[in-house]
Every structure is written in structure tokens, then in C-alpha cells.
C-alpha positions as protocol buffer text, in pm:
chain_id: "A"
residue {
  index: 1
  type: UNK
  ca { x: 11766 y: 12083 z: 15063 }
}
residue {
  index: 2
  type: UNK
  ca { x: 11594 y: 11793 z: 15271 }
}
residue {
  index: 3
  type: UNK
  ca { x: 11609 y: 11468 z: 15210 }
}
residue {
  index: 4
  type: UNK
  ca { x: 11245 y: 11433 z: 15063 }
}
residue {
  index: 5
  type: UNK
  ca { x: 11310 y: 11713 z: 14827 }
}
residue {
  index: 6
  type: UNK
  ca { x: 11659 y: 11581 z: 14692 }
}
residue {
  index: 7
  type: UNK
  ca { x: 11471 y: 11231 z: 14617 }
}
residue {
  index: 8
  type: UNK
  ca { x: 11200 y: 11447 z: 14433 }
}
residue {
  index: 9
  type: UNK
  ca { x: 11480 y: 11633 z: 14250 }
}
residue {
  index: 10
  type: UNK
  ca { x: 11637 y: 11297 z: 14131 }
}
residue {
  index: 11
  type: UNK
  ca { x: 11342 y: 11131 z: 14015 }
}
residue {
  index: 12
  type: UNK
  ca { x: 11260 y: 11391 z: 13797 }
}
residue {
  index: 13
  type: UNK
  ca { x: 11580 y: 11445 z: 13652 }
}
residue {
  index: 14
  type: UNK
  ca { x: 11580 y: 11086 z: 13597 }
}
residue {
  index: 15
  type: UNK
  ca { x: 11276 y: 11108 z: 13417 }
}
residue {
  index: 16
  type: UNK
  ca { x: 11412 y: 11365 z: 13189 }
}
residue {
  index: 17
  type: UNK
  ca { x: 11679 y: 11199 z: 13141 }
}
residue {
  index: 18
  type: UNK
  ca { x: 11588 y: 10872 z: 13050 }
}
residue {
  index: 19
  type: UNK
  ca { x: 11315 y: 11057 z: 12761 }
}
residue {
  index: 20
  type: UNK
  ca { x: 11029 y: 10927 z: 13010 }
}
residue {
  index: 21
  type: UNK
  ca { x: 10930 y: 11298 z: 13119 }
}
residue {
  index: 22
  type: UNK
  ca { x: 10995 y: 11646 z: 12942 }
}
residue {
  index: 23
  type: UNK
  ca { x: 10790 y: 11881 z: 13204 }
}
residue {
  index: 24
  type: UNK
  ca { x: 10936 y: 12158 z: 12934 }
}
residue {
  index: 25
  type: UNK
  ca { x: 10742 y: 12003 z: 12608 }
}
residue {
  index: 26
  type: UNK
  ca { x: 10379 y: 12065 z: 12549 }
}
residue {
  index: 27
  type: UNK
  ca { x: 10199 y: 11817 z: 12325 }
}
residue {
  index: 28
  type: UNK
  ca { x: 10137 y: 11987 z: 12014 }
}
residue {
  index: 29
  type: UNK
  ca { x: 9797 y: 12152 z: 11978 }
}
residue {
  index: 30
  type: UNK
  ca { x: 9769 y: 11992 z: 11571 }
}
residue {
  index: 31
  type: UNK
  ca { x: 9880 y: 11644 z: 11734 }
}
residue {
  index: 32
  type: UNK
  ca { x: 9615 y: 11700 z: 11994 }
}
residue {
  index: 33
  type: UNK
  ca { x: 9342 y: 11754 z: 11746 }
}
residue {
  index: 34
  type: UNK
  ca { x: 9445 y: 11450 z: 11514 }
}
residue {
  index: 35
  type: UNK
  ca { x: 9442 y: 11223 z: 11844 }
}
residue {
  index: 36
  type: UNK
  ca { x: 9030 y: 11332 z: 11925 }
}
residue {
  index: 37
  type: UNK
  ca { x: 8972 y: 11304 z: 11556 }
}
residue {
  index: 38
  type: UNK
  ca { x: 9105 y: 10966 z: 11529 }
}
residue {
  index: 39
  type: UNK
  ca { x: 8935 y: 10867 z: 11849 }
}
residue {
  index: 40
  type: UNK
  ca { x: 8635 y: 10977 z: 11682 }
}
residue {
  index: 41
  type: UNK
  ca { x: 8689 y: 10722 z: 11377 }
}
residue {
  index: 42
  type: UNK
  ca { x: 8761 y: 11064 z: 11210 }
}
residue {
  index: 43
  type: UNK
  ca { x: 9101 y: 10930 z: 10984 }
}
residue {
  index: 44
  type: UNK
  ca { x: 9088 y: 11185 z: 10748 }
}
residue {
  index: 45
  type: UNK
  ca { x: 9013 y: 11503 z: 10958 }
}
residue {
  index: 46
  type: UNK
  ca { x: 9329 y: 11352 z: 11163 }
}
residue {
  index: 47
  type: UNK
  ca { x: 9527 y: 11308 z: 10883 }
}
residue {
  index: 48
  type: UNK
  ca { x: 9545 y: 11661 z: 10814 }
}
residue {
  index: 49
  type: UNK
  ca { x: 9581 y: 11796 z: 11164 }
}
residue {
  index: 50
  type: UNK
  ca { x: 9899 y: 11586 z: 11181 }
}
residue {
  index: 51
  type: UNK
  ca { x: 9976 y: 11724 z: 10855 }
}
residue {
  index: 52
  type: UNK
  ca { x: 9987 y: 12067 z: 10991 }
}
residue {
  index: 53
  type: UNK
  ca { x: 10184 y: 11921 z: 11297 }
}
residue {
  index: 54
  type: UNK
  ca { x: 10449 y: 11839 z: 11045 }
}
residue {
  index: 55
  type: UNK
  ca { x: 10468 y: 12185 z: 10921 }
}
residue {
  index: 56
  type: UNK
  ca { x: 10544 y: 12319 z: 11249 }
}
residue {
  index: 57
  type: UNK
  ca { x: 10786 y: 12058 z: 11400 }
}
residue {
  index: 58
  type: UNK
  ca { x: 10914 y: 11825 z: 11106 }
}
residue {
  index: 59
  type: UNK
  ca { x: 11085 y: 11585 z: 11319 }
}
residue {
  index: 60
  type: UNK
  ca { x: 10769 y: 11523 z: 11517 }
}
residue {
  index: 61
  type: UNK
  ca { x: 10767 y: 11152 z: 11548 }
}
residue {
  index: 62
  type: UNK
  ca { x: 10461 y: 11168 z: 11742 }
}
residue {
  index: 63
  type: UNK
  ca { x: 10294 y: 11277 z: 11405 }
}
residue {
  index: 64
  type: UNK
  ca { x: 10460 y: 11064 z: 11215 }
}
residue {
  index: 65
  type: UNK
  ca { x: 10357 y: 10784 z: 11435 }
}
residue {
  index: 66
  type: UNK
  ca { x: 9988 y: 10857 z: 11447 }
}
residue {
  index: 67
  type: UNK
  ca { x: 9966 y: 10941 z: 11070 }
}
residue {
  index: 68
  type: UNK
  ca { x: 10114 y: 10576 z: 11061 }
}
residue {
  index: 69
  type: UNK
  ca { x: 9849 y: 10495 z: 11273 }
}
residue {
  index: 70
  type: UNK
  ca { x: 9529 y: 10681 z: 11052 }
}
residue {
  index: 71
  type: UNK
  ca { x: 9665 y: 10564 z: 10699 }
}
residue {
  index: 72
  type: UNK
  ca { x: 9649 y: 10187 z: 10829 }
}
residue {
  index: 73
  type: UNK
  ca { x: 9300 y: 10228 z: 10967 }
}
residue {
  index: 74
  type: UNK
  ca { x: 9224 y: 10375 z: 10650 }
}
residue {
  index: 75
  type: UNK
  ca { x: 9417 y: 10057 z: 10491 }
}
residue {
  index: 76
  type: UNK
  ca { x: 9687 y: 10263 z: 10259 }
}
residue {
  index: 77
  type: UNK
  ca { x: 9991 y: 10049 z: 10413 }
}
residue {
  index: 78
  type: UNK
  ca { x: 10251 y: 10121 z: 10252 }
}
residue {
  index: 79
  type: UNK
  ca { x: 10189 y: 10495 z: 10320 }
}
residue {
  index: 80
  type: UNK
  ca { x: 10144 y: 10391 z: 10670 }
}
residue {
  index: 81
  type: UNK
  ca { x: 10446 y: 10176 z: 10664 }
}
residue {
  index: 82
  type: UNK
  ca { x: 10670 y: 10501 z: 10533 }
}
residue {
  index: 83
  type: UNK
  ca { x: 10519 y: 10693 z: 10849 }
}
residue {
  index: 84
  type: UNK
  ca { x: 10616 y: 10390 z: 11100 }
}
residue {
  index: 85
  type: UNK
  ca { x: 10994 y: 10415 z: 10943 }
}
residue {
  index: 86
  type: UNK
  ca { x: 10992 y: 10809 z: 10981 }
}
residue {
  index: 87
  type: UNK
  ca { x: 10852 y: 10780 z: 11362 }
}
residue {
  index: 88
  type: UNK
  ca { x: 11091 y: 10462 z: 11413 }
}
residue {
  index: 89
  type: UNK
  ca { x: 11391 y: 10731 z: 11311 }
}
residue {
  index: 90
  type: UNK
  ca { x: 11320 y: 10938 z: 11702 }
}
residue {
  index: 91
  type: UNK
  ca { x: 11250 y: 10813 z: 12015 }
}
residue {
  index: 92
  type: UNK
  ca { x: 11312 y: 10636 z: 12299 }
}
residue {
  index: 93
  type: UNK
  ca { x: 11372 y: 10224 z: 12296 }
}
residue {
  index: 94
  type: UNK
  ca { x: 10984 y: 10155 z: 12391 }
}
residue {
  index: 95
  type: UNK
  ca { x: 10853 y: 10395 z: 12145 }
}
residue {
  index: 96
  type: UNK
  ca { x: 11081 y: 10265 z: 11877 }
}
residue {
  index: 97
  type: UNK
  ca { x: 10929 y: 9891 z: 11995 }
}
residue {
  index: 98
  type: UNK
  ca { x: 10578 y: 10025 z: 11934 }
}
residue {
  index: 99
  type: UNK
  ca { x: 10651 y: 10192 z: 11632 }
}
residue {
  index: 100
  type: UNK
  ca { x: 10854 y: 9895 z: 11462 }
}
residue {
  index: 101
  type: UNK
  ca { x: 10588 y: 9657 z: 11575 }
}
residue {
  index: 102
  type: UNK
  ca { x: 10297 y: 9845 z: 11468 }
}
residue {
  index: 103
  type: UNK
  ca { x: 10560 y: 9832 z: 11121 }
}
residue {
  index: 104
  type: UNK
  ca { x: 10495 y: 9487 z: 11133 }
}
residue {
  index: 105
  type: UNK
  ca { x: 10152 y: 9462 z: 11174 }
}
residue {
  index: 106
  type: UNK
  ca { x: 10105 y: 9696 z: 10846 }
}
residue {
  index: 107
  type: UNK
  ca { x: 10385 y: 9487 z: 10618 }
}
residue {
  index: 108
  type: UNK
  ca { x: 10165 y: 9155 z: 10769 }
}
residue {
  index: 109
  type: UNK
  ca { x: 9846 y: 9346 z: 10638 }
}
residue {
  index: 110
  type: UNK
  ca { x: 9976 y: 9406 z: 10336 }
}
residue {
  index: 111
  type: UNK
  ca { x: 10110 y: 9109 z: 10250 }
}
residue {
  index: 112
  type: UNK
  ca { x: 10490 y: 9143 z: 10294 }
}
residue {
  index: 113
  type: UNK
  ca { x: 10555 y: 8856 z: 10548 }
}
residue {
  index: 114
  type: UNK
  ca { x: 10916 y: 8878 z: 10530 }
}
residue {
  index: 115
  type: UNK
  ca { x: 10952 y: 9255 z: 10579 }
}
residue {
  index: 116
  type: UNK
  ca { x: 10676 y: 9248 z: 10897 }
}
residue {
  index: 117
  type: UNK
  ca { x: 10850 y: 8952 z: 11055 }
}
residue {
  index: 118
  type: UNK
  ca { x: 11216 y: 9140 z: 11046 }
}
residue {
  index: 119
  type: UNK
  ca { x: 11031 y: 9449 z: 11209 }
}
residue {
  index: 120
  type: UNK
  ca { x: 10879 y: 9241 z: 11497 }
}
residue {
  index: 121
  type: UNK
  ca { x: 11248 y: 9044 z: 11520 }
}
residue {
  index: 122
  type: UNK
  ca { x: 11389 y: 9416 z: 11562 }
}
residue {
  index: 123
  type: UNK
  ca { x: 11095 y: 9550 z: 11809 }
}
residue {
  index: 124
  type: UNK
  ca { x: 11162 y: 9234 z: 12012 }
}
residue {
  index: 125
  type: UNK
  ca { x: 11580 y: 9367 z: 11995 }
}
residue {
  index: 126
  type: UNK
  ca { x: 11437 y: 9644 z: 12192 }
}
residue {
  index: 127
  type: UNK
  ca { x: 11147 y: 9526 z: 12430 }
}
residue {
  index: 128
  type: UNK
  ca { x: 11235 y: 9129 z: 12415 }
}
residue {
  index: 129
  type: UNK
  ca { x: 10938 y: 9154 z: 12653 }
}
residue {
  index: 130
  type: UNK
  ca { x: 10617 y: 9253 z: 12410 }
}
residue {
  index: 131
  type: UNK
  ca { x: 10473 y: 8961 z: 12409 }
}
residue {
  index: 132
  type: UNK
  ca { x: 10224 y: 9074 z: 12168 }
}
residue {
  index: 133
  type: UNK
  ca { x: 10482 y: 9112 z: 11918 }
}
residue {
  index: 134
  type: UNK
  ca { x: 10593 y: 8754 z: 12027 }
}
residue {
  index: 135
  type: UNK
  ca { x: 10267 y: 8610 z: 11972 }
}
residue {
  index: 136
  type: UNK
  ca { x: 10217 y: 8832 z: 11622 }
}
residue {
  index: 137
  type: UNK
  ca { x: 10601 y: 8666 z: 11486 }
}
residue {
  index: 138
  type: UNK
  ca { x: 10528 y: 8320 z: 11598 }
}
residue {
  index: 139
  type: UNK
  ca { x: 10193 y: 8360 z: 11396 }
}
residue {
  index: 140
  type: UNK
  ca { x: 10329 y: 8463 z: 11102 }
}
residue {
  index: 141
  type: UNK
  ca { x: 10650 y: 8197 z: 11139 }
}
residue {
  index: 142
  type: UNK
  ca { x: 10413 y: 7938 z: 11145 }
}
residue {
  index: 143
  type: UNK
  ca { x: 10192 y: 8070 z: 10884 }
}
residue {
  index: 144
  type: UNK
  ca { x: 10556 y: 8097 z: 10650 }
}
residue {
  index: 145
  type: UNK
  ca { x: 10622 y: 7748 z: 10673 }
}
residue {
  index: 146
  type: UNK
  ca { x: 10267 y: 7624 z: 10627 }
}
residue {
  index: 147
  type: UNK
  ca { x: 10284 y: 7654 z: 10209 }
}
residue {
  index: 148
  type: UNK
  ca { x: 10586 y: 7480 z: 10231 }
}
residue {
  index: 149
  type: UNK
  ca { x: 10475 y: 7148 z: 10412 }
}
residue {
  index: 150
  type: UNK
  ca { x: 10102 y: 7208 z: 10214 }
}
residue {
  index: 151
  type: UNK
  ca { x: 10312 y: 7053 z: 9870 }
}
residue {
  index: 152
  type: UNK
  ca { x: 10483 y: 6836 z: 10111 }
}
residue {
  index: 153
  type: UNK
  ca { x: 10152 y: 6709 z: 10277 }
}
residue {
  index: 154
  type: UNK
  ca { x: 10023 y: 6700 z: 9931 }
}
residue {
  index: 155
  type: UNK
  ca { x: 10265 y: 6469 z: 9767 }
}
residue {
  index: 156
  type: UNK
  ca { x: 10283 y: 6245 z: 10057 }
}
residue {
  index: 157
  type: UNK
  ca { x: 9857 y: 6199 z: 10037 }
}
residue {
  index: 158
  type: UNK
  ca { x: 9909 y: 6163 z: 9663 }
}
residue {
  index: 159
  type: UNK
  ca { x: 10146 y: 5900 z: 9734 }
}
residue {
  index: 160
  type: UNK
  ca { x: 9919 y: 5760 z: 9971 }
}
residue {
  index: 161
  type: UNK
  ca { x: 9658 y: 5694 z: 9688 }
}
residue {
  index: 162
  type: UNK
  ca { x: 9909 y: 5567 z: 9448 }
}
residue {
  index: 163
  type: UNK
  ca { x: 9998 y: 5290 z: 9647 }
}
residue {
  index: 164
  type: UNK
  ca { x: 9614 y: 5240 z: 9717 }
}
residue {
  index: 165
  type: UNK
  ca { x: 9528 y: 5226 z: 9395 }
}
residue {
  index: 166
  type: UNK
  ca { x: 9842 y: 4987 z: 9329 }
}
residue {
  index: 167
  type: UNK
  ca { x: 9703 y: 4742 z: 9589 }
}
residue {
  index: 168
  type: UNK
  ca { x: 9372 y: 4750 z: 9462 }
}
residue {
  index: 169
  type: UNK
  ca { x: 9507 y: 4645 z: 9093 }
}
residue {
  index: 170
  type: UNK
  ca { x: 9697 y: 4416 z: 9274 }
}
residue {
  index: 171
  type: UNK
  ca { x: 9388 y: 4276 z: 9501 }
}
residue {
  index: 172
  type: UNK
  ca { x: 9200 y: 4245 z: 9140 }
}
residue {
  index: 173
  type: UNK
  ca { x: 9461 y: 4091 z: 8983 }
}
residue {
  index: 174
  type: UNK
  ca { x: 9467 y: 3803 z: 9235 }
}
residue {
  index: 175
  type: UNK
  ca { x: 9120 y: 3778 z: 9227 }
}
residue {
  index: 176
  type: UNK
  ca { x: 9146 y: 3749 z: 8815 }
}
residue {
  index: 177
  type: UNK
  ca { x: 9432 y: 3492 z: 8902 }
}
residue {
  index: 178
  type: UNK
  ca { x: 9228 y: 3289 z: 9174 }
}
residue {
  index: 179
  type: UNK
  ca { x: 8888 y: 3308 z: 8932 }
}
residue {
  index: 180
  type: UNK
  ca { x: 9140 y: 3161 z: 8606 }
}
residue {
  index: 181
  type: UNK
  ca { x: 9342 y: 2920 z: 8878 }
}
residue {
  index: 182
  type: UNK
  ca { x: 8967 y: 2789 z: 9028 }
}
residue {
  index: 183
  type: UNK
  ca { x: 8865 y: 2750 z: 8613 }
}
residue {
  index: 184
  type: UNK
  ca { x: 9206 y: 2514 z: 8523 }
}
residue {
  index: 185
  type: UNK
  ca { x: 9109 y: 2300 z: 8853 }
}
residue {
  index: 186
  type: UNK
  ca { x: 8761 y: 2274 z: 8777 }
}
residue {
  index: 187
  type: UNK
  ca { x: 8880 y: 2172 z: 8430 }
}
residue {
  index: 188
  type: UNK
  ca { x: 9113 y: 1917 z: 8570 }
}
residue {
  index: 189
  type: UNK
  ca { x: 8842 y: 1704 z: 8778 }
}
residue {
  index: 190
  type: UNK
  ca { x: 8669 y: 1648 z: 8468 }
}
């Protein structure tokens, strides 16, 4: 074996073996037909193609993954959060990323701040380089700790007026004071 030939032979057993390359595993025909469907805005039709991809190859976290994918763009996210958990089960590291971060996007959809921002912490675990996922847990960080400095900003305004509203009694007090002090001097000359 030549040189050339020995480097191709290691690169694609690398491949294999880091789960980057299987030249052995054929994309399932069912997956296939979900993907075109969904491309098509088809969620639905893809649904059940994926369905029938799970009948064939349970473990297919491909399908799971994608089903994840159609049941969010059909808005149902907690069904598409249960998907996102099954795909997150298989994988490699960046698919797991994907997965959990797509996991947060649904739990931030649906309203469950806490649960998407411990999904994008964990995505981050595995690709601390995503820096959409970055950007999507620094939004929702700062969005978590606006309601609690909205009371705080609206206590301090409220605060703010009291003590306005004190030093306007006060201002009219002196003014009553000055108008009844003005009245004894006036009285006083006479």
C-alpha cells in the first residue's frame, strides 16, 4: 500500500470512527420522505413518514430528531420537546448539541424558561462554541431577571413620587406659612 492510499485508508477510518462517516448506513427511505415533506411546509405528511421510520428502526434518532423538528413547526412543544429528549438519547457530541439546543428553543417557546435555559447550559457542555445557543441563553438570562428588577424599578419610581408629592405639601405648606407670617406683619405695622 502507497503512501497516498494509507492516508486515504486513515481518514476514513477516522471518519467512522469518530460517528462523522458510516459509508455502510443508508439514510432511511421513510426519513428521506419526511425531510422533502417538511421542506415542502408539509408537517403532517412528514410526521407520518417518520412515523413509519420508527417502525422500522426504533432507535432512529434521526426520526426522532426531525419529528422534534415537525411537531414544533406545527407548535405542539411539549410533544416536540419528548422527541428532542428521545433524539438527545443517540448520537454523536454535535448532534446531541443540536438536539439539546433545538430542546431549548421549544421549552423557551413554550414558556418553560428554566427547563430551556438548562438545555442550552448542557448543549453549550458539548459545543461551548454554538454561539447561537450563547446568544439564545444570554437572551433568556436577561429576560429572567427583568420581572425581578420591574417590582424593583417600580418601587423605587413609586418612591420617587412619594417624596415628590412630600415636597410639594411641604412647598405649600411654606407658602401657607409665608402667606399667615406676611398677614401677622402686615398686622403689626398697623
Amino acid at each position: 500500500m502507497n503512501t497516498r492510499s494509507k492516508k486515504i485508508a486513515a481518514a476514513l477510518l477516522a471518519l467512522t470512527v469518530c460517528g462523522g462517516w458510516n459509508p455502510f448506513l443508508k439514510q432511511n427511505a421513510d426519513v428521506k420522505e419526511g425531510n422533502e415533506a417538511y421542506a415542502d411546509g408539509k408537517f403532517d405528511p412528514a410526521l407520518g413518514s417518520y412515523d413509519a421510520a420508527l417502525k422500522t428502526t426504533r432507535d432512529s434518532v434521526e426520526a426522532h430528531f426531525n419529528r422534534g423538528d415537525a411537531l414544533y413547526k406545527q407548535g405542539k412543544f411539549d410533544d416536540a420537546a419528548r422527541e428532542y429528549v428521545r433524539a438527545a438519547s443517540g448520537g454523536d457530541k454535535g448532534f446531541k448539541s443540536r438536539t439539546l439546543h433545538n430542546l431549548g428553543n421549544t421549552f423557551a417557546k413554550g414558556g418553560k424558561t428554566q427547563e430551556a435555559i438548562d438545555a442550552y447550559i448542557k448543549s453549550l457542555m458539548l459545543d461551548p462554541k454554538n454561539q447561537d445557543t450563547k446568544y439564545n441563553l444570554e437572551l433568556l438570562l436577561r429576560q429572567d431577571q427583568e420581572p425581578q428588577l420591574q417590582p424593583q424599578n417600580q418601587q423605587n419610581q413609586q418612591e420617587q413620587l412619594d417624596k415628590m408629592k412630600e415636597q410639594e405639601k411641604n412647598v405649600q405648606m411654606n407658602k401657607q406659612q409665608l402667606k399667615e407670617f406676611k398677614a401677622k406683619e402686615v398686622e403689626k405695622d398697623w
